[in-house]
C-alpha positions, 0 to 999 in steps of 0.5 A: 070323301067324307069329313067331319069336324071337331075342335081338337083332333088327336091322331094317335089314341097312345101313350100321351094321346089319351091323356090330351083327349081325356083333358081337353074333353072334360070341357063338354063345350069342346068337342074331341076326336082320337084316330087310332090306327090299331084296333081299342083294348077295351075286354081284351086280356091279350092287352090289359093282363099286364103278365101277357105283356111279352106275348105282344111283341111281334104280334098283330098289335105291334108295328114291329119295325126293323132296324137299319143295317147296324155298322156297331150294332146288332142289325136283326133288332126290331122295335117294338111299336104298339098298334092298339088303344093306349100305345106303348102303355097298352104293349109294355111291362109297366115299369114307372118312374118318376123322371130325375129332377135333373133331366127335367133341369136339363130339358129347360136349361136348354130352351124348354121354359116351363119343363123344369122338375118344380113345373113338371112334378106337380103333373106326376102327382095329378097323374096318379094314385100311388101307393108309395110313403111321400106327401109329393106322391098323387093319390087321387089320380087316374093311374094306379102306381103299386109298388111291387111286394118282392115274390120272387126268392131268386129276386129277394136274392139278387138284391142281397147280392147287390148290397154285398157287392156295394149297391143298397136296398133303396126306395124308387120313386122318393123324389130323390134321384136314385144314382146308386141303389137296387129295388123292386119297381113301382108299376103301372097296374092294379091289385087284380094286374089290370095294366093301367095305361093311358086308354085304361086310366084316361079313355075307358072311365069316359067313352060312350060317357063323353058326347063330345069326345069321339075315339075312333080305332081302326083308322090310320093317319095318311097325312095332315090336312094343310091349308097353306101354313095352318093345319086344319085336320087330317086324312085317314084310311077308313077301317074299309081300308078302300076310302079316305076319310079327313077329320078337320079341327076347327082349333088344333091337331094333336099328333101323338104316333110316337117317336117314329111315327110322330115324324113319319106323319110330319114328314108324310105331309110336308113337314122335314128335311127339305132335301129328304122330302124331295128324294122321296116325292113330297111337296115341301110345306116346312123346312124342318130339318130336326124332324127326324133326328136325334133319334135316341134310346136305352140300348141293353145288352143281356147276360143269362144265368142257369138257375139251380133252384125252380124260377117262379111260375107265376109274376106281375110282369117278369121283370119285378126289379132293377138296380141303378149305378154310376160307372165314374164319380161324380155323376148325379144320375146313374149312367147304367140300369140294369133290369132283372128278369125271372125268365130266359131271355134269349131273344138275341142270342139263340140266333147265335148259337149260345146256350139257353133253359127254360129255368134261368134268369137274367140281368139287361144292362142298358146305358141310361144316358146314352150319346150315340145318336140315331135317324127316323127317314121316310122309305117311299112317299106311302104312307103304308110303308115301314120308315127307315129307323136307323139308330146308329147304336154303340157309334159313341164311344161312351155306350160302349164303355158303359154297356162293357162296364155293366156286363163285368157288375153283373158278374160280380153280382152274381158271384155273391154270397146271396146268389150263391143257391142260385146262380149255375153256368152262365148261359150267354156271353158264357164264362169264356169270354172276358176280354173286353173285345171279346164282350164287345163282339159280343155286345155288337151280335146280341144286344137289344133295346128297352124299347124307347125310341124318343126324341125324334121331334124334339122341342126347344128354344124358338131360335134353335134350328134343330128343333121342330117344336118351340117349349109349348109343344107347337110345330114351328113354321105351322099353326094349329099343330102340336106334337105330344108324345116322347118324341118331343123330348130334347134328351131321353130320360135316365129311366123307363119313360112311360109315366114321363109320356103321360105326364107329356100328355098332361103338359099338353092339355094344360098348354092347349088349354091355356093358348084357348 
């Protein structure tokens, strides 16, 4: 077995992972080693054009977990979860967003000092470079933001037809929380449509630069060395897939896997549910009950339209606008997002024998804010096997209530005058179905995700017990182990998370940082 060792070890080269390694590795008197199970994204346009990023899904770069039997949900759903440098910021549509100040609010109100909007902004700002008006936007940062120029006629459309039906044309991205408006997205990408995830941004300025930072793909976390409560490395699977290797930290480990490997990797070594851990065979280290739990996403629901007129056949990433909305009064975020997509998206509902074209376009409703609450358990004790990913969806009233609500807006804006060139027969769920129940079913058979399985490690105040890590991202019950990535969060985010992982990552590396 061979070992090496390093100050900090970051196991996960994703999302919020390089992010950690590129700033703490600007000190050249640290050393810093990344594992990345998945192979690097450097040169490979599979990856780095953002519009192939569909192309990934089910592919070789991507873990593709199944979900649980779904009692309310749709049981042949999987997540996506990226196997490449980058992580999900390598895998997915680049959709960026600032998160609401009040869902940063939030996180600290509830324990998490030091998250609050006026501690977390300033981070957006270091992080990019955007081309969006506002003296709070960052311009010297390493992630190009471009705001989208509106190509699309059938777009251009759709957002005439939501200001008739009520919604206007607002900016994204102003500081401001948008509750109610509709526009084209701010991205993650360069002029040339280069994605700019954390490995581009962050890694690829600096590898083969950086003497002291050593990013080494291929390689898949078995488990966390431990030393009785003090984290000293890990253990991985050498790309000969035969021999153990183990990567020891003189100072820290890092884990940014994600929000369902994140907790797979705790649990793997010791750190969970005591009772969970010894139905599978693991030696307990760590009580830590909340790992694992409070597992939550945006579900998203579809509904499909022919288009009479030729959909466009070229497009940044398919997916160039979204419309935000309060379902009741009083909200100060908006509970339902729906995204617009220039394509087919029959992904959940073909199965099912409803209708589909390949010139259509669609409207994905998704709950923003929703309850239902969800579990990442292990399956075995190997570490190779898939964990059981178990998201409970529509087990909470109000998801139902929402996601319904959004099918009904969605004909209602696509009923308008400025749709009126554009929108044939509904596809999917189809003009017959109409009663609530019959779109619940609906619902129930066809609905997907948004992709952003999160706060399955979630941080917060010292004295709360469902929380694995305390508000400076460290793993209680253990030293030298910290977790960064969107399973730290205590409640997801009202919008695409991306940006607001990276920005975890900036968090971190100021934390670890200052704790020296």
């Amino acid at each position: 077995m061979s070992i090496d060792e390093f100050d900090y070890v970051v196991v996960g080269g994703g999302t919020a992972g390089n992010v950690v390694a590129a700033r703490l590795s600007a000190d050249p008197s640290v050393t810093v080693c990344v594992l990345e199970a998945g192979p690097s994204d450097v040169g490979d346009d599979a990856v780095l054009r953002l519009e192939r990023w569909m192309g990934l899904l089910e592919s070789g770069y991507d873990w593709d977990y199944p979900v649980e039997p779904q009692a309310t949900g749709n049981s042949f759903m999987r997540h996506a979860r990226a196997r490449v440098l980058g992580g999900c910021s390598s895998h997915n549509s680049c959709i960026a967003f600032w998160a609401p100040a009040e869902d940063l609010d939030d996180w600290a109100a509830a324990g998490c000092t030091g998250w609050s909007a006026a501690d977390l902004f300033p981070l957006y700002r270091r992080l990019e470079n955007n081309d969006a008006p506002g003296d709070h936007h960052g311009r010297t940062g390493p992630v190009k933001l471009r705001t989208l120029k509106g190509g699309d006629p059938c777009g251009a459309a759709l957002l005439q037809a939501c200001a008739q039906a009520g919604i206007p044309t607002v900016p994204f991205n102003t500081g401001t929380t948008v509750v109610r408006g509709a526009n084209w997205f701010q991205i993650n990408s360069d002029e040339s449509n280069v994605r700019q995830s954390s490995s581009v941004a962050y890694l690829h300025p600096v590898m083969g630069r950086r003497r002291n930072l050593d990013v080494r793909t291929g390689v898949r976390a078995k488990q966390l060395v431990l030393e009785g409560r003090r984290c000293v490395g890990a253990e991985y699977l050498d790309p000969d897939l035969v021999h153990t290797r183990t990567v020891r930290a003189r100072r820290e480990v890092i884990v940014s896997c994600g929000s369902i490997d994140s907790p797979k990797l705790l649990m793997l070594s010791g750190i969970g549910p005591a009772a969970q851990l010894r139905d599978v065979g693991v030696d307990v280290v760590v009580d830590s009950p909340g790992v694992g739990e409070n597992l939550q996403d945006h579900p998203e629901g579809v509904i499909m339209w022919e288009a009479e007129q030729p959909m466009p056949t070229t497009s940044s990433q398919w997916w160039e606008a979204g419309v935000f909305y309060d379902t009741e009064p009083g909200l100060d975020r908006p509970d339902l997002m729906f995204h617009y997509g220039s394509v087919p998206f029959d992904l959940n509902t073909a199965r099912w024998g409803y209708p589909t074209s390949e010139n259509a376009f669609c409207l994905t409703p998704n709950v923003t804010k929703a309850k239902s609450r969800g579990t990442v358990r292990l399956r075995t004790r190997d570490f190779r096997d898939k964990p059981k990913v178990d998201p409970r969806y529509f087990t909470h009233e109000h998801d139902v209530r929402v996601m319904t609500y959004g099918l009904k807006l969605a004909r209602k804006i696509a009923a308008q005058p400025a749709l009126s060139g554009w929108t044939g027969a509904e596809l999917a769920p189809g003009e017959d179905v109409r009663t609530d129940d019959e779109l619940l079913d609906y619902i129930h058979k066809t609905h997907n995700t948004v992709y952003h399985p999160s706060c399955t490690v979630k941080m917060g105040a010292d004295d709360d017990p469902s929380a694995p890590l305390d508000a400076r991202l460290r793993v209680k019950g253990v030293e030298g182990l910290r977790v960064a990535d969107g399973s730290v969060m205590p409640d997801l985010i009202a919008v695409n998370p991306c940006i607001t992982t990276m920005m975890i990552g900036e968090k971190c590396a100021d934390l670890v940082k200052e704790d020296g």
